[in-house]
N, C-alpha and C positions, 0 to 999 in steps of 0.2 A: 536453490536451483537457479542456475544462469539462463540467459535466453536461449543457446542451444542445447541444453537439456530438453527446457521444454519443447523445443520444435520435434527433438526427436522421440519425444514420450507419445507413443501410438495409441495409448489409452487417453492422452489428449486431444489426439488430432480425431478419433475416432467418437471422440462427446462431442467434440466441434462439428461433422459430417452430419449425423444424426442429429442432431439442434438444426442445424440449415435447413436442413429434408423436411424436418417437422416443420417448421418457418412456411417455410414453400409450400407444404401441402395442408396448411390452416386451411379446414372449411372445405375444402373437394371431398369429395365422396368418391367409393369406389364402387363397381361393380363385385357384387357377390358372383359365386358358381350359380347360385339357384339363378339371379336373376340373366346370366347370360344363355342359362338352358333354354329359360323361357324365351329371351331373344332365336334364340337356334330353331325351337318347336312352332313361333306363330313367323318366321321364316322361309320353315319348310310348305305350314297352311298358307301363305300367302302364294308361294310358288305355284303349288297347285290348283290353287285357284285361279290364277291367270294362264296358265295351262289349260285349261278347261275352258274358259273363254275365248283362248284364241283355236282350240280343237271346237267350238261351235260356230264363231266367224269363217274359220276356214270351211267349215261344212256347208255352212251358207253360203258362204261366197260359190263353192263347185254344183252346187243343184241350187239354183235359184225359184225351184217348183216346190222346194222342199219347205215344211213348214219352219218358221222361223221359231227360233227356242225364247220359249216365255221367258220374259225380263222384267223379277218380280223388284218390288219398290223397297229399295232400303238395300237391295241387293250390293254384289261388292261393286266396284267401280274400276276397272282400272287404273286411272289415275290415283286416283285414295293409294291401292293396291300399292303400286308403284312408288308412290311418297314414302307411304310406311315402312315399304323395303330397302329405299334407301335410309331409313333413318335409323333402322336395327344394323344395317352394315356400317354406319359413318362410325369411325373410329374416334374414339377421346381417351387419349393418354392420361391415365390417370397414376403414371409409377417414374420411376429414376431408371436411368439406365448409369451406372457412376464407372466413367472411363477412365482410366489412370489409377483409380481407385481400388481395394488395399495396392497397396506396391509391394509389403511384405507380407510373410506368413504371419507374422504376427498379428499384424493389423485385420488379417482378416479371421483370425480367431476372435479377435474382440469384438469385429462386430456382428458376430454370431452371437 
């Protein structure tokens, strides 16, 4: 086999892609489906409980005769709240996007 055989053997270019990828992706972890649910579920809890806290500030703040809502110790914090929540949204790539990549049909049987 010459050198342009091989360039054109898509079963080689297609061991080569897949070795790189593996390369590149030594040692990163991905996100499971279970573990992104869980991300989406203490989300949703997080929402609503700062929801709830600014529906009690706001009621306070409009009747100031009104009794102030007990603020038990260990309770959420906004701030926490809010940390936590951006840190389930911050996104981390953990995959390929491969542009240019198959170019044929073939190629992309193989790396099926």
């Amino acid at each position: 086999m010459d050198l342009a055989e091989l360039i054109l053997d898509d079963s080689l270019i297609n061991v080569l892609v897949v070795e790189r990828l593996k390369l590149l992706s030594e040692g990163k972890t991905q996100k499971g489906t279970e573990a992104i649910k869980q991300g989406v579920a203490r989300e949703r809890e997080i929402m609503k409980q700062l929801e709830e806290i600014d529906a009690a500030a706001q009621a306070a703040a409009a009747d100031p005769k009104a009794k102030a809502p007990k603020v038990t110790k260990g309770g959420p914090n906004p701030e926490q709240l809010n940390s936590e929540l951006n840190e389930i949204r911050s996104f981390k790539a953990t995959g390929w996007i491969l542009i240019g990549y198959p170019q044929q049909l073939s190629q992309a049987k193989l790396l099926e």
